[in-house]
N, CA, C and O atoms as a GROMACS GRO file, in nm:
protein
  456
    1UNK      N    1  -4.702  -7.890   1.253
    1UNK     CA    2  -4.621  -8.009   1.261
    1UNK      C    3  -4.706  -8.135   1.239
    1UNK      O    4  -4.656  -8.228   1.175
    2UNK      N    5  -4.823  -8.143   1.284
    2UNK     CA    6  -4.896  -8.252   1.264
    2UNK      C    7  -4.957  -8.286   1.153
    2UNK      O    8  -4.977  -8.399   1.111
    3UNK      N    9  -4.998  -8.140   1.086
    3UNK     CA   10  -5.043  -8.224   0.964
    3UNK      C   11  -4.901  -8.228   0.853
    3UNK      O   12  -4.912  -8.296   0.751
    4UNK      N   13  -4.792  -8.164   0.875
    4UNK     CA   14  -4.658  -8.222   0.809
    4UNK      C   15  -4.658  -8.380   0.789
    4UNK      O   16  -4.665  -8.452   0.690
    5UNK      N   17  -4.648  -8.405   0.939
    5UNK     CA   18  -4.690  -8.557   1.000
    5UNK      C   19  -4.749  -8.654   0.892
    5UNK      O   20  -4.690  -8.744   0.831
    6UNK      N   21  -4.903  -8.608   0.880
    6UNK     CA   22  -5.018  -8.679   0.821
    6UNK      C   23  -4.988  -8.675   0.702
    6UNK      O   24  -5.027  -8.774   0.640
    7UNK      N   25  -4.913  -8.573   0.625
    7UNK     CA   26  -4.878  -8.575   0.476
    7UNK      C   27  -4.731  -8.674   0.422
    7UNK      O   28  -4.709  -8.734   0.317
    8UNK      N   29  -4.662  -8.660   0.528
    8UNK     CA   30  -4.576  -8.771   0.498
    8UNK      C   31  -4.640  -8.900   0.483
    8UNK      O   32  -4.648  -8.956   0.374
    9UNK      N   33  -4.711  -8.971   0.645
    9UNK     CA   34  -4.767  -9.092   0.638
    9UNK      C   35  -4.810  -9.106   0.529
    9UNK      O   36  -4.750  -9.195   0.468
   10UNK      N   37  -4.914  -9.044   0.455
   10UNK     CA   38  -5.006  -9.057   0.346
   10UNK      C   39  -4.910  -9.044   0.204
   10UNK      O   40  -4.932  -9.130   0.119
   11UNK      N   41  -4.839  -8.974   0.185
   11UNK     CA   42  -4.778  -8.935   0.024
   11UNK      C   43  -4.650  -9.088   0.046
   11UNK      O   44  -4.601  -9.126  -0.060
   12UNK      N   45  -4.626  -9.131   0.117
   12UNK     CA   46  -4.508  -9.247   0.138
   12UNK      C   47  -4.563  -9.350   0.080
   12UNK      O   48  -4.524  -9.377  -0.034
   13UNK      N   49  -4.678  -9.442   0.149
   13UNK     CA   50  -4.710  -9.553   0.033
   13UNK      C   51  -4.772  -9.490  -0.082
   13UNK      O   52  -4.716  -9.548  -0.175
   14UNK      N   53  -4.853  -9.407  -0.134
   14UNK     CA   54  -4.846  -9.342  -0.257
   14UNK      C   55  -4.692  -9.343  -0.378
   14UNK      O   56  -4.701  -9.382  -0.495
   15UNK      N   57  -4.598  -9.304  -0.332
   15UNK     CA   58  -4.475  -9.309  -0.405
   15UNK      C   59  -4.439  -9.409  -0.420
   15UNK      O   60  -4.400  -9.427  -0.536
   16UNK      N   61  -4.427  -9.530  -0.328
   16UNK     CA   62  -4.412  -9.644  -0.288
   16UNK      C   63  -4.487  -9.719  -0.391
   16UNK      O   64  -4.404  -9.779  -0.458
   17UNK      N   65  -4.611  -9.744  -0.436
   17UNK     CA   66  -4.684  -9.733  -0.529
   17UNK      C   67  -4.675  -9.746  -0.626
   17UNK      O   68  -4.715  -9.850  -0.678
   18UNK      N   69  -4.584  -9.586  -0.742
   18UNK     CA   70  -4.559  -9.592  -0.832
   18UNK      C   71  -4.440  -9.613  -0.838
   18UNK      O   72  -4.397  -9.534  -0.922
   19UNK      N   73  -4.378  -9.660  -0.807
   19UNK     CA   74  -4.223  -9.756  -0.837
   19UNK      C   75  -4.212  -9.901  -0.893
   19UNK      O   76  -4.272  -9.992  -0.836
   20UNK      N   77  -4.137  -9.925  -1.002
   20UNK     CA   78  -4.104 -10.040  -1.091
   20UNK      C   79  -3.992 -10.082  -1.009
   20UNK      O   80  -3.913 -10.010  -0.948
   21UNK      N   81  -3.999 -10.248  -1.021
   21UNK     CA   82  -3.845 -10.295  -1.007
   21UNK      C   83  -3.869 -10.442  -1.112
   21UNK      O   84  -3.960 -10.523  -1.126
   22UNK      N   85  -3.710 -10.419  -1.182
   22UNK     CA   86  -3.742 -10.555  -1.268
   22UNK      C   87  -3.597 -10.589  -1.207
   22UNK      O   88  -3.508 -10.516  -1.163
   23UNK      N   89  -3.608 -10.740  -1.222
   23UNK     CA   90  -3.474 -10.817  -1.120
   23UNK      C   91  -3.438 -10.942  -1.236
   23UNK      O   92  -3.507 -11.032  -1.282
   24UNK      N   93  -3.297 -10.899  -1.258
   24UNK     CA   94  -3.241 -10.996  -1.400
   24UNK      C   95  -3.203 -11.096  -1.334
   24UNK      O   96  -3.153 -11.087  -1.222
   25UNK      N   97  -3.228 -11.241  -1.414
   25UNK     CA   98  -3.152 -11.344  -1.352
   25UNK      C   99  -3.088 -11.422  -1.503
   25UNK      O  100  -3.148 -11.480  -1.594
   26UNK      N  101  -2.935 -11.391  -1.481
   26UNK     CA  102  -2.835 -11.432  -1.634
   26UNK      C  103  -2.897 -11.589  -1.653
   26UNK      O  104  -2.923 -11.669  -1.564
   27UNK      N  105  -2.912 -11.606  -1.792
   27UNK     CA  106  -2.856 -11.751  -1.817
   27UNK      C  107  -2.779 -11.761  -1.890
   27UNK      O  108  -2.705 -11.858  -1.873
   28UNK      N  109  -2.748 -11.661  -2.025
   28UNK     CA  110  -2.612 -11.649  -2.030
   28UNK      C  111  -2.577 -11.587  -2.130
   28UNK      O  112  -2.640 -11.599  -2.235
   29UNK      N  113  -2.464 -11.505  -2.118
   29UNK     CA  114  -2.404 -11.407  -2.147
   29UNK      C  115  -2.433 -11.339  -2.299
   29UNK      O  116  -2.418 -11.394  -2.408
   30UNK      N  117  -2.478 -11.206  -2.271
   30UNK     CA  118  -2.505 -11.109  -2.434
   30UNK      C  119  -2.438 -10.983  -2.422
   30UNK      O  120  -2.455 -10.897  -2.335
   31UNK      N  121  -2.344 -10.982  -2.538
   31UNK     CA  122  -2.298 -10.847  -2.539
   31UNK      C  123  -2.315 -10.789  -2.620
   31UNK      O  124  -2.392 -10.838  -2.703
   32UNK      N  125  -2.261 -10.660  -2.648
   32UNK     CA  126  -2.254 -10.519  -2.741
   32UNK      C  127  -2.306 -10.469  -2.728
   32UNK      O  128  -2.381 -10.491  -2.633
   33UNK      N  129  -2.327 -10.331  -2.817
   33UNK     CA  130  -2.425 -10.235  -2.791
   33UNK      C  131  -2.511 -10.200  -2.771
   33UNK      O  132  -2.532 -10.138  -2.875
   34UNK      N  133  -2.622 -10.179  -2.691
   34UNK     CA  134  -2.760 -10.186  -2.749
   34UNK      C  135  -2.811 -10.046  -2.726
   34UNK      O  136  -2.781  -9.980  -2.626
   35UNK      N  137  -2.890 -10.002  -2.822
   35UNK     CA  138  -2.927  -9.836  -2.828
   35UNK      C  139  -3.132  -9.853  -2.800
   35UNK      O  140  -3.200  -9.772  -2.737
   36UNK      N  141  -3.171  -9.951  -2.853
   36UNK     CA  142  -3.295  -9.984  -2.822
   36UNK      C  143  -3.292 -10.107  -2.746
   36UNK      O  144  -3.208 -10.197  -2.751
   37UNK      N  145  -3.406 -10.096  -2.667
   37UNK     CA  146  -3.490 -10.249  -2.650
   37UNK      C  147  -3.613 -10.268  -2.703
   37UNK      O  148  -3.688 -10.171  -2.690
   38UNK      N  149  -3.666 -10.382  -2.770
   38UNK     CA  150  -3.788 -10.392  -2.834
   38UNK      C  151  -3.864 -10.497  -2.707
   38UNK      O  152  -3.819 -10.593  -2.644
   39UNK      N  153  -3.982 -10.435  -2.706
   39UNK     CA  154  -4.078 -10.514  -2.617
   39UNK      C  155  -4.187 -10.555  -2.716
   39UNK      O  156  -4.256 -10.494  -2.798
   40UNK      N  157  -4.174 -10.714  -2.667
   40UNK     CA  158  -4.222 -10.838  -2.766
   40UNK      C  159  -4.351 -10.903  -2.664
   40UNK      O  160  -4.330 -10.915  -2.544
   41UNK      N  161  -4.493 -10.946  -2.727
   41UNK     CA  162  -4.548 -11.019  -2.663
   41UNK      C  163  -4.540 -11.202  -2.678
   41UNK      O  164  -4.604 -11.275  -2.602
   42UNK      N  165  -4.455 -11.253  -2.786
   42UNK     CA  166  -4.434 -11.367  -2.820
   42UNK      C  167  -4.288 -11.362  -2.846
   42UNK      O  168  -4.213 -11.273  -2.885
   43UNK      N  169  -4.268 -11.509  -2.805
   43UNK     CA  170  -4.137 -11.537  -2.883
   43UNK      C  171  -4.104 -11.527  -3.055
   43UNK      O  172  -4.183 -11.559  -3.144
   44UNK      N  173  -3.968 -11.475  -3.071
   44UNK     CA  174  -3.979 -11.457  -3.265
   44UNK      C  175  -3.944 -11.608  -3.260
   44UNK      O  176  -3.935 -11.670  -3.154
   45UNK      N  177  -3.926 -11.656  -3.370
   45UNK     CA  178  -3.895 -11.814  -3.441
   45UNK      C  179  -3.795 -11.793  -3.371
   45UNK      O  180  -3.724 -11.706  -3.321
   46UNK      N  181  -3.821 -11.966  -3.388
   46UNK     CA  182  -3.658 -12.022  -3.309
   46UNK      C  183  -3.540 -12.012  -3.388
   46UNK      O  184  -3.546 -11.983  -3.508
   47UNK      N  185  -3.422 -12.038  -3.322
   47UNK     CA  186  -3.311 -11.954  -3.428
   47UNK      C  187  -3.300 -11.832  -3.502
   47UNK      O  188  -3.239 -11.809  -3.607
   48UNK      N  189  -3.380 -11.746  -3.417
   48UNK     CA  190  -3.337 -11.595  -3.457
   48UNK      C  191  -3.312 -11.498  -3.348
   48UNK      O  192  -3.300 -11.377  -3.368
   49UNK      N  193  -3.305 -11.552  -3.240
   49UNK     CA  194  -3.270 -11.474  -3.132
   49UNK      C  195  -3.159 -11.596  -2.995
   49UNK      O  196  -3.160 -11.718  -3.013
   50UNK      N  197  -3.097 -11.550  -2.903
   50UNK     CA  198  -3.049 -11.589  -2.827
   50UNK      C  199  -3.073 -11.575  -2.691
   50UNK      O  200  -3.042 -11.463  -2.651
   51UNK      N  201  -3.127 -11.665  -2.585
   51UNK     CA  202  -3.184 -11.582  -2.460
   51UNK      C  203  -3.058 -11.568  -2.361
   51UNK      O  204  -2.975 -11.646  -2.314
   52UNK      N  205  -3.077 -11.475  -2.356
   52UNK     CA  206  -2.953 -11.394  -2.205
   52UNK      C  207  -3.002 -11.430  -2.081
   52UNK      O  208  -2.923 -11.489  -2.008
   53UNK      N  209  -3.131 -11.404  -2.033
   53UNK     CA  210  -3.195 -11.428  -1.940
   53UNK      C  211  -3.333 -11.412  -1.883
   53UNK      O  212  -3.427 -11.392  -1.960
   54UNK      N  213  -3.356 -11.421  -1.734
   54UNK     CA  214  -3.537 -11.407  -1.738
   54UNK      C  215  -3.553 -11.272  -1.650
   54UNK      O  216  -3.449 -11.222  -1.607
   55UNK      N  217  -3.634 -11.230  -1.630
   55UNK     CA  218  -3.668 -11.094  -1.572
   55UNK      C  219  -3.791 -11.082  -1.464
   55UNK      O  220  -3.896 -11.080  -1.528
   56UNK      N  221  -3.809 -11.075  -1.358
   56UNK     CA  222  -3.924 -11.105  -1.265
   56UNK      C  223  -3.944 -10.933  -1.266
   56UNK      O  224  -3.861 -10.844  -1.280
   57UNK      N  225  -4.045 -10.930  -1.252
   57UNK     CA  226  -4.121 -10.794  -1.289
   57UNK      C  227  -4.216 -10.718  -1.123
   57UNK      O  228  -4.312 -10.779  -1.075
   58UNK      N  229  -4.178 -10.617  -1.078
   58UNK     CA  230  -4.221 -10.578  -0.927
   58UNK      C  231  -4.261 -10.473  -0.944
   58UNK      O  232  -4.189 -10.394  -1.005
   59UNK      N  233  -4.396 -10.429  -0.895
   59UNK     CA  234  -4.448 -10.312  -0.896
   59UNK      C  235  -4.565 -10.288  -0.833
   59UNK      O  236  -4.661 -10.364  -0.822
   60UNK      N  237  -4.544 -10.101  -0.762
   60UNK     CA  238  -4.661 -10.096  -0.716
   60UNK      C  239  -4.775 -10.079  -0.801
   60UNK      O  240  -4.772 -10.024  -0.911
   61UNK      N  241  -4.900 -10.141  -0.732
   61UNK     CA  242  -5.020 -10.102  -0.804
   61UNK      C  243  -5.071  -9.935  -0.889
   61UNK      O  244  -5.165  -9.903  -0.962
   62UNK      N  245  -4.962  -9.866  -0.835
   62UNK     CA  246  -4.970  -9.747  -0.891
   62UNK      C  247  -4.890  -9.684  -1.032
   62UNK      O  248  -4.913  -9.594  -1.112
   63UNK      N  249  -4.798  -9.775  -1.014
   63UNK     CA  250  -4.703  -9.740  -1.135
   63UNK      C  251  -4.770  -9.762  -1.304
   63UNK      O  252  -4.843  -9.853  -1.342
   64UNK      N  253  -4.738  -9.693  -1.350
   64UNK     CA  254  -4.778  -9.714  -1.469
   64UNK      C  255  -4.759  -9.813  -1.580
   64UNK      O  256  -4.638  -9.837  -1.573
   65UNK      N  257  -4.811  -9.890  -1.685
   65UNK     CA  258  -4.750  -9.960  -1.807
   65UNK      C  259  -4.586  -9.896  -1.859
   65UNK      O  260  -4.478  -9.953  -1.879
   66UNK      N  261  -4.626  -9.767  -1.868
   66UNK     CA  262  -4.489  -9.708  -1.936
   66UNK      C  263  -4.341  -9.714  -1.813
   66UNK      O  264  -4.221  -9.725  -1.840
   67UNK      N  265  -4.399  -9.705  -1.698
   67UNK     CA  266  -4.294  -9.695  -1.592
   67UNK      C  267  -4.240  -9.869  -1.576
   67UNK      O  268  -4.132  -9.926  -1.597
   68UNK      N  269  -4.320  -9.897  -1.547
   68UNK     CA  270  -4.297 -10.055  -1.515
   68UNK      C  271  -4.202 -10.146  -1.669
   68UNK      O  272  -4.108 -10.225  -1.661
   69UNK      N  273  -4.258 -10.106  -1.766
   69UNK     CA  274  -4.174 -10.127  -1.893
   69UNK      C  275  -4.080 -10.095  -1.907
   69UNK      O  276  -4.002 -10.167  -1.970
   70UNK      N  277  -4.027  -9.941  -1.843
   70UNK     CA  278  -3.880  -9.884  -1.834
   70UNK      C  279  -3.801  -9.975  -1.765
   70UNK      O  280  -3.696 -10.026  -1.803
   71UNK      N  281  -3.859  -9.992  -1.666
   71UNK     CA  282  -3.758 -10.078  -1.622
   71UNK      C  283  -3.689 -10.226  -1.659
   71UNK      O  284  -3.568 -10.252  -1.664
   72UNK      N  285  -3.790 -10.307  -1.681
   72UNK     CA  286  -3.773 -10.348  -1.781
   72UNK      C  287  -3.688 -10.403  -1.898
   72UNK      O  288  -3.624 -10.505  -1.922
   73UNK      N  289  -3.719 -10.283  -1.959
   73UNK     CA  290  -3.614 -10.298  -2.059
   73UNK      C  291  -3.453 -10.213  -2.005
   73UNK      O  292  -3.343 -10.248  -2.049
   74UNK      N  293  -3.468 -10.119  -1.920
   74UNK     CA  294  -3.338 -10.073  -1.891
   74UNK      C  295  -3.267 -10.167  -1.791
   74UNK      O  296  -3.151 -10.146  -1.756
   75UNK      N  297  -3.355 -10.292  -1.737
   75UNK     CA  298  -3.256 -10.416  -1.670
   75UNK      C  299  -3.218 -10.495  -1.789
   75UNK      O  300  -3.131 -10.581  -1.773
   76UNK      N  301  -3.284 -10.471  -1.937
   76UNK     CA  302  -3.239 -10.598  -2.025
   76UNK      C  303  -3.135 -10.488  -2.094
   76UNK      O  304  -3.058 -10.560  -2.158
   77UNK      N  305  -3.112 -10.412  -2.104
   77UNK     CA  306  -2.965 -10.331  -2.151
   77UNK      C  307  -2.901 -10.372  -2.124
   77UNK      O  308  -2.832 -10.437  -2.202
   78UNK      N  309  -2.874 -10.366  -1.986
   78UNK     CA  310  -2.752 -10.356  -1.901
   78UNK      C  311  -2.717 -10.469  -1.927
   78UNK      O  312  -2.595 -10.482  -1.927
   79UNK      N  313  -2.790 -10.585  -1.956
   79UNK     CA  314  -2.701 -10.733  -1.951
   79UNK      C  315  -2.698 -10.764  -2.115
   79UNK      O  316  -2.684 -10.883  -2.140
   80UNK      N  317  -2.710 -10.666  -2.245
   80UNK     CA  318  -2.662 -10.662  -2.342
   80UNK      C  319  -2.797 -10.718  -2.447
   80UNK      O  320  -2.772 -10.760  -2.560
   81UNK      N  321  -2.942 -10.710  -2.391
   81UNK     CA  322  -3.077 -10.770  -2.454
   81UNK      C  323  -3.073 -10.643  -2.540
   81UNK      O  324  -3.027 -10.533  -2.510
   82UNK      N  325  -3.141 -10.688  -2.669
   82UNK     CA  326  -3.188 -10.588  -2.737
   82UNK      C  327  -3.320 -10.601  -2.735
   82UNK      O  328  -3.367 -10.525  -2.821
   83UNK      N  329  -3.443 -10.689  -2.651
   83UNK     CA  330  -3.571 -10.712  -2.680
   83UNK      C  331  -3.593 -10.811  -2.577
   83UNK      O  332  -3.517 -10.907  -2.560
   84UNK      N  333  -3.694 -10.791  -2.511
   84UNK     CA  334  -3.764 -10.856  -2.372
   84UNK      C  335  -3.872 -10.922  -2.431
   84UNK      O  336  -3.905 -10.872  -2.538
   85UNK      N  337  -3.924 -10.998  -2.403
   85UNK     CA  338  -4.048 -11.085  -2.424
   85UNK      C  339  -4.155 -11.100  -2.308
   85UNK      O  340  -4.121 -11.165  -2.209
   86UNK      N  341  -4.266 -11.051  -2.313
   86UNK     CA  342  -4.303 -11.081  -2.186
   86UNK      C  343  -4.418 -11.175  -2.173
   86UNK      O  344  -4.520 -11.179  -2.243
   87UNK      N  345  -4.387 -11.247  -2.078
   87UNK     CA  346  -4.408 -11.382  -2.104
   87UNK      C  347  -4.561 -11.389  -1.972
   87UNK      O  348  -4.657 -11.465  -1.982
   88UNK      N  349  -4.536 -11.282  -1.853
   88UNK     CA  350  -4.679 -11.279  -1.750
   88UNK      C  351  -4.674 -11.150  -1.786
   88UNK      O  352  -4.561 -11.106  -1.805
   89UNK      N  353  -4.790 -11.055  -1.805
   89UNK     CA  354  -4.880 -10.940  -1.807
   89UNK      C  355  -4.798 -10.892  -1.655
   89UNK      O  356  -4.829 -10.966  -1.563
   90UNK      N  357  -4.715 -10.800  -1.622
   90UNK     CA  358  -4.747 -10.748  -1.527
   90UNK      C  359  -4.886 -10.642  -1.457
   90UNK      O  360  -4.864 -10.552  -1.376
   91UNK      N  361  -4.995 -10.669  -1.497
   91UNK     CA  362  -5.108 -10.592  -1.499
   91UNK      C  363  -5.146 -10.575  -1.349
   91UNK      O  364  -5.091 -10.651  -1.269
   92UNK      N  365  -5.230 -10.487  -1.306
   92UNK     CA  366  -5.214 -10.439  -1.180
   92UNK      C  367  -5.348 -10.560  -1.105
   92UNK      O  368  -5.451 -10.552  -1.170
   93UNK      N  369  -5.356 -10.647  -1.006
   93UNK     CA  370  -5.408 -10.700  -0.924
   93UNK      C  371  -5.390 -10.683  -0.763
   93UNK      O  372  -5.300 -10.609  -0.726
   94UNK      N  373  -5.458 -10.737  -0.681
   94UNK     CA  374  -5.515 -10.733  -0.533
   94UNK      C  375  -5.477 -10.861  -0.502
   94UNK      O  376  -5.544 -10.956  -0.544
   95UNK      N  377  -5.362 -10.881  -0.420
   95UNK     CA  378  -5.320 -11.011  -0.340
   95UNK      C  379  -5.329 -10.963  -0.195
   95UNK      O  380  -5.310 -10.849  -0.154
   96UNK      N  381  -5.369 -11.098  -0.108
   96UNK     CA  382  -5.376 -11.050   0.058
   96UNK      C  383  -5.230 -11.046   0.067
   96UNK      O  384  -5.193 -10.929   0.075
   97UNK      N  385  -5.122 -11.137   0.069
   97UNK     CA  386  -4.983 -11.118   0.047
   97UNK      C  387  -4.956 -10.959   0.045
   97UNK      O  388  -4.926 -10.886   0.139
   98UNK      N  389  -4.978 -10.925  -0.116
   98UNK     CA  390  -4.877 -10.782  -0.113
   98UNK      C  391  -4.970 -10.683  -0.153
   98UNK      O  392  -4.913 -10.596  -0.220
   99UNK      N  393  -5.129 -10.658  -0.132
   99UNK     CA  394  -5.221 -10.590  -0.143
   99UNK      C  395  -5.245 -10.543  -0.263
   99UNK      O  396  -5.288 -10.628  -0.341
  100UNK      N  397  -5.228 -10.400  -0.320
  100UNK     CA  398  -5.281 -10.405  -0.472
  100UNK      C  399  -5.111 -10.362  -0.571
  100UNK      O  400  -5.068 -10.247  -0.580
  101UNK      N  401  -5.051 -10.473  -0.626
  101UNK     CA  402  -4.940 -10.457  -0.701
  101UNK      C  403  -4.951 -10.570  -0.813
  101UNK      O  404  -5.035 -10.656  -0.841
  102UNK      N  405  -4.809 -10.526  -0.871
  102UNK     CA  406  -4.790 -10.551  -1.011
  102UNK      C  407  -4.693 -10.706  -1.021
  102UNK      O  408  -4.574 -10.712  -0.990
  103UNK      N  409  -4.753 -10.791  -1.056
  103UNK     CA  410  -4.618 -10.880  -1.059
  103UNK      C  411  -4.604 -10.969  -1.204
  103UNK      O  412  -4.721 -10.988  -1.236
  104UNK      N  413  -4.531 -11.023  -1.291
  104UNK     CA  414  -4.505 -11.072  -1.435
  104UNK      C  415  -4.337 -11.100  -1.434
  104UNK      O  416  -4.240 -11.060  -1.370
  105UNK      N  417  -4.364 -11.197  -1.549
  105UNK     CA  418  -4.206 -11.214  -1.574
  105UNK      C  419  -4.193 -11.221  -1.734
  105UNK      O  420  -4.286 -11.266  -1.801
  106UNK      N  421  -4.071 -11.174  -1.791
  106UNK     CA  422  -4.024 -11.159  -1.922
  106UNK      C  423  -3.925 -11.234  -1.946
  106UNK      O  424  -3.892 -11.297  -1.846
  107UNK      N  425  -3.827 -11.268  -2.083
  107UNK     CA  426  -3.730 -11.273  -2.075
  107UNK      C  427  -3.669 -11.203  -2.207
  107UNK      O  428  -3.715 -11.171  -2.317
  108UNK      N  429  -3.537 -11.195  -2.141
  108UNK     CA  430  -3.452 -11.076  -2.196
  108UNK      C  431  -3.378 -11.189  -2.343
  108UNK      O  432  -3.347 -11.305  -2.315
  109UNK      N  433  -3.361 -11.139  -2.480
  109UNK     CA  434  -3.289 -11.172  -2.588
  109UNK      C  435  -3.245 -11.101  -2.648
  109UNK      O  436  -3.278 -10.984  -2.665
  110UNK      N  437  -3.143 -11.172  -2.702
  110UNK     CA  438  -3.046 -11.092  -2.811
  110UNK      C  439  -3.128 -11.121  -2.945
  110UNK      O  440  -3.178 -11.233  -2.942
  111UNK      N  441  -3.154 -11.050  -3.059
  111UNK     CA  442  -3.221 -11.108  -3.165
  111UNK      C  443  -3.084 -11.046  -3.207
  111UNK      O  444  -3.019 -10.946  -3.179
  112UNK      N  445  -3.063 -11.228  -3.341
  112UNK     CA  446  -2.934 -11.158  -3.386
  112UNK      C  447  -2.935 -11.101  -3.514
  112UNK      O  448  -2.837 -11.049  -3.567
  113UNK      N  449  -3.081 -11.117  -3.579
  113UNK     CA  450  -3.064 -10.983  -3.709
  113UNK      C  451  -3.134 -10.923  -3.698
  113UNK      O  452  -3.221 -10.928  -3.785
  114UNK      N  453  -3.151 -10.819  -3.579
  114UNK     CA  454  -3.266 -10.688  -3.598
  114UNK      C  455  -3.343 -10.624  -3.686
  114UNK      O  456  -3.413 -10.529  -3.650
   0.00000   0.00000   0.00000
């Protein structure tokens, strides 16, 4: 029972860890389909895309580039982005605040000729 115990304590912030959260905030409204998202490190020219909104980026220090990107882009789906921009590196750092995690922000666009 005890070391059950010790393996929970220990494997909990581990999982905890590798978990993404990206948190949409609308500015305004994009629809239709979208089957991809393209992840952009710059903005394209002006007048070729439309911004939907911004994206604050949360993660544990454990999660991966590819995990943390899923999310990501599967919060810029849902509000109709075909392509995120990311605008802070979510790259992994050491704050006394929230110890060793991931934090960046993107924003979500419609580009309107793919």
């Amino acid at each position: 029972m005890r070391i059950a115990y010790r393996l929970i304590i220990t494997c909990i912030p581990l999982a905890l860890g590798a978990c993404a959260a990206a948190i949409y905030y609308p500015v305004a409204q994009c629809s239709g389909p979208v089957s991809r998202v393209e992840v952009l490190r710059q903005m394209p020219p002006e007048g070729t895309y439309r911004t939907c909104g911004s994206i604050r980026i949360d993660a544990g220090g454990l999660a991966s580039d590819e995990t943390t990107l899923r999310a990501v882009t599967d919060e810029a789906r849902k509000y109709g982005a075909n392509a995120v921009v990311i605008m802070k590196n979510p790259s992994p750092e050491f704050t006394l605040a929230l110890g060793y995690s991931r934090q960046g922000n993107a924003v979500a666009i419609r580009k309107i000729n793919p």
